[in-house]
C-alpha positions in Angstrom: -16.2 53.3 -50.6 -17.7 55.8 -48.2 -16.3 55.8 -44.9 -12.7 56.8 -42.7 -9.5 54.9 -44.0 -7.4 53.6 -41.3 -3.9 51.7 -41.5 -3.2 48.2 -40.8 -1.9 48.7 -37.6 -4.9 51.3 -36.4 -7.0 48.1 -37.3 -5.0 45.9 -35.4 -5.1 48.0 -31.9 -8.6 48.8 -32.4 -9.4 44.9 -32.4 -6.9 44.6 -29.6 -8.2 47.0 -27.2 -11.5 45.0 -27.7 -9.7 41.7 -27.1 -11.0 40.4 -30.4 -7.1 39.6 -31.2 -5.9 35.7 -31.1 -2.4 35.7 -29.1 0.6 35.3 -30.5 1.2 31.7 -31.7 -2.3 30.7 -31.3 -2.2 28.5 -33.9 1.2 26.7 -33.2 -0.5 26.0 -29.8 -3.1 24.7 -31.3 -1.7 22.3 -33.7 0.6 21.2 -30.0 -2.3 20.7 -27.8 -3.8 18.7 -30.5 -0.6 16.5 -30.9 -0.9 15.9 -27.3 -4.3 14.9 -27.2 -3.3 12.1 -29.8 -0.1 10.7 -27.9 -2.4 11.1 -24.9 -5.0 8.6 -26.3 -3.5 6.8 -29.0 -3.2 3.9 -26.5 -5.3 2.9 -24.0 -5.0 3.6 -20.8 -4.8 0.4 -18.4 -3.5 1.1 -15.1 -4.1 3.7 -12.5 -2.6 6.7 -12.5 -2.1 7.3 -16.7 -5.1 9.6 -17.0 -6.6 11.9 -14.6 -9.2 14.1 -15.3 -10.2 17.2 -13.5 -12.9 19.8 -13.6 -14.7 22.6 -11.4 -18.4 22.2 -10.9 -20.2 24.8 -9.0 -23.5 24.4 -6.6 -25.6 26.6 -4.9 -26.5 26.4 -0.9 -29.3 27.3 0.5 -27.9 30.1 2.2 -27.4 31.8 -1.1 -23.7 31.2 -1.7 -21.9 29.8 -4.8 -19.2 27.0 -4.1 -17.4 25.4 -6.7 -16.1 22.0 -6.1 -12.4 20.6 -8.0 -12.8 17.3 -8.2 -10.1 14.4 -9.7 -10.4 11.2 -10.8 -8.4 8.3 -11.8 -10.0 7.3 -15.2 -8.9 3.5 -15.5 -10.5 2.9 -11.8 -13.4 5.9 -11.3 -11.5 6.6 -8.1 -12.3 9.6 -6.9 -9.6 10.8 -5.4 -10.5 14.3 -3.8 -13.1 16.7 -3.9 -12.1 20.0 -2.2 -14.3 22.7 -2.2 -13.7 26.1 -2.7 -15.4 30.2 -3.4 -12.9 30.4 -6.6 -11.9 28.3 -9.3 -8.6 30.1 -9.5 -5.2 28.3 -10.9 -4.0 28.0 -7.2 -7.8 26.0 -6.5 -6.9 24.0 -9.6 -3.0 23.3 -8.1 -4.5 22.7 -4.7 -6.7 19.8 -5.9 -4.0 18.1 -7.9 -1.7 18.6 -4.5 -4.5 17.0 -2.7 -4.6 14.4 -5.8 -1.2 13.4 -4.5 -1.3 13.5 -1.0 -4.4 10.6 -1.4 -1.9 8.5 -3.8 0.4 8.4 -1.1 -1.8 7.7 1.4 -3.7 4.6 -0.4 -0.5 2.6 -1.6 2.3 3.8 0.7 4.7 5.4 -1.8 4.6 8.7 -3.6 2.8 9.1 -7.0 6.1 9.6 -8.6 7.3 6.3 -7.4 4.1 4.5 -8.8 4.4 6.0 -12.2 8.1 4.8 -12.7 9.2 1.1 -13.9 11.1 -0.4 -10.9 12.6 -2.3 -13.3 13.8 0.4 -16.5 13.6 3.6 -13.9 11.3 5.2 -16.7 9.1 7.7 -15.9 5.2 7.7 -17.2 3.9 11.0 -16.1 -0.3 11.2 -14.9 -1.8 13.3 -17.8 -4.1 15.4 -16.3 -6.7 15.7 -18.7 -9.0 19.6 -18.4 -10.8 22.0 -19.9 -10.1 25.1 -21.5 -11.1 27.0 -18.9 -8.8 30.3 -17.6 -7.3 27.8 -14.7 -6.4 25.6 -16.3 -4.2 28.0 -19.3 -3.0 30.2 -16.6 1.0 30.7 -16.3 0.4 29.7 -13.1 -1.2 26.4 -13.4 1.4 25.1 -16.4 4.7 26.6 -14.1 2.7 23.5 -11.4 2.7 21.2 -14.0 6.5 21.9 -15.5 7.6 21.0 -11.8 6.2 18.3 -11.4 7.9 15.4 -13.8 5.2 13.1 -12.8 2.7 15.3 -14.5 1.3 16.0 -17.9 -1.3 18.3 -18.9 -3.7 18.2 -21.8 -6.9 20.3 -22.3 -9.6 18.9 -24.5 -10.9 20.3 -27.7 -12.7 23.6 -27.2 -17.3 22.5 -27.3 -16.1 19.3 -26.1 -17.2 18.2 -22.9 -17.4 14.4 -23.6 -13.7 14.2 -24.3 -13.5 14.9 -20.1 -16.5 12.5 -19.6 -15.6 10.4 -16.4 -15.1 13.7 -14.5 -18.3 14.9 -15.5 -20.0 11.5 -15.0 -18.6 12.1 -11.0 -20.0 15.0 -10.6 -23.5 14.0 -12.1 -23.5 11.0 -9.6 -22.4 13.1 -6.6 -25.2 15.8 -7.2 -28.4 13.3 -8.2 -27.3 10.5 -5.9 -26.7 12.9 -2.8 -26.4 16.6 -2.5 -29.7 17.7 -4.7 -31.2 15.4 -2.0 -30.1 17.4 1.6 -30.5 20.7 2.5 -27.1 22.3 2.5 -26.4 25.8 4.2 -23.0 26.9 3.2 -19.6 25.6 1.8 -18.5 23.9 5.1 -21.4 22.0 5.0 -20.8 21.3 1.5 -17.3 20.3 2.0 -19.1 17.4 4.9 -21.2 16.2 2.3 -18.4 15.5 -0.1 -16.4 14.2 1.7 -19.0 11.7 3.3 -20.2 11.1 -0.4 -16.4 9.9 -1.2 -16.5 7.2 1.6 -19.7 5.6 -0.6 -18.0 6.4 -3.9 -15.2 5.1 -3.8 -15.1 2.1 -1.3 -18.9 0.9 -1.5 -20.5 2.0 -5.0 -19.8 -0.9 -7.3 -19.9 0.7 -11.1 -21.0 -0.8 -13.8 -18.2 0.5 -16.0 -15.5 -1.1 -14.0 -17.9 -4.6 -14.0 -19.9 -3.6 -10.7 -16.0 -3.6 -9.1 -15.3 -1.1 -6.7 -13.1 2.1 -7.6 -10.9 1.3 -4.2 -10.2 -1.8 -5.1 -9.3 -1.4 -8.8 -6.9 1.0 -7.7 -4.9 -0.1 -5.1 -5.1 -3.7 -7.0 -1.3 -4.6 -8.2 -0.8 -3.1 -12.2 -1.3 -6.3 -14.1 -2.9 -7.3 -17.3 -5.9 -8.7 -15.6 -6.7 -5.2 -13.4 -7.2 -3.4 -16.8 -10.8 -2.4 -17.8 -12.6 -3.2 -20.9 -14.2 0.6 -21.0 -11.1 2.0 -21.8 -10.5 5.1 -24.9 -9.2 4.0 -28.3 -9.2 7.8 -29.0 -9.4 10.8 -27.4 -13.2 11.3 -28.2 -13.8 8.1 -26.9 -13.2 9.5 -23.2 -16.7 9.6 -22.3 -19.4 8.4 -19.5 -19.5 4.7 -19.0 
């Protein structure tokens, strides 16, 4: 055939220099992520603090500024439990919302998250899997050195085109934008921030939800771990983790 012959490895550092390359191990990582997916969702979930999901969502304010907001919820009870809002969606934004994740665990039942998520009676640990998407936050070094040091965490990013596998986060964010913010005017992120935070104090403590039975997210959570506190909404598989 007409054209220029060129060796294997000419080939390879063309496609490189392009970025068109898969890394190295891509599809051992692959074939890991998707083996945590399934110990993440072969059972149930039925107590706070087993599954937290996290995205970024961004909005526009009136003054013309972009402001992304990093929120986390507890998946059993829809509790919201922070919101901050940020110009980046940077690993460090990610880290900072999980941090503030914990610092509102600690602050609703007294003891820190890592206490909650160990048997007082078998002193074994059941990390929080923290449940993403693929997005360059959340596969930074960065982000899974955060997770490594935490023992009380687990991470697990959902199958690439597959939004409804991180549904309850996504269902927040719909509620918080139709329910309240597409309805004020909103100058700039500080602003923003007010409204999010004022929108929490309905969420979590007044909103009944139909998932949870038209029960309140606050009280689900901080309701003692028992048999009777579990949900009837929750994921058989990991596809199944979806809007309610």
């Amino acid at each position: 055939m007409d054209g220029f012959h060129a060796s294997q490895a000419t080939v390879r550092r063309a496609l490189a220099r392009r970025g068109l390359l898969q890394p190295v191990g891509y599809q051992r990582e692959r074939r890991e992520l998707a083996k945590a997916r399934k110990a993440a969702f072969v059972e149930a979930p039925t107590r706070r603090n087993r599954v937290w999901q996290t995205d970024f969502s961004e909005l526009e304010t009136g003054g013309g500024g972009t402001w992304q907001m990093s929120g986390v919820v507890d998946y059993v009870a829809k509790l919201a439990l922070c919101c901050p809002v940020t110009t980046t969606k940077t690993w460090r934004d990610a880290v900072a919302a999980l941090e503030d994740a914990r610092s509102a665990v600690e602050d609703l039942l007294g003891v820190p998250l890592l206490e909650d998520c160990t048997c007082s009676q078998t002193g074994e640990l059941t990390p929080v899997i923290i449940v993403s998407d693929n997005g360059p936050c959340y596969r930074a070094v960065g982000f899974a050195r955060y997770i490594a040091s935490r023992p009380e965490l687990q991470h697990v990013r959902t199958r690439h085109r597959s939004p409804g596998t991180n549904g309850v986060i996504e269902r927040f964010y719909e509620s918080i934008k139709y329910e309240h913010l597409y309805r004020h005017e909103i100058n700039d992120g500080p602003a923003l921030a007010d409204h999010v935070d004022g929108y929490l104090h309905i969420y979590n403590p007044q909103r009944p939800h139909e998932a949870l039975k038209f029960a309140l997210p606050i009280d689900r959570y901080i309701a003692v771990p028992t048999p009777e506190n579990t949900t009837e909404t929750t994921p058989t598989t990991e596809e199944s983790v979806s809007p309610t």
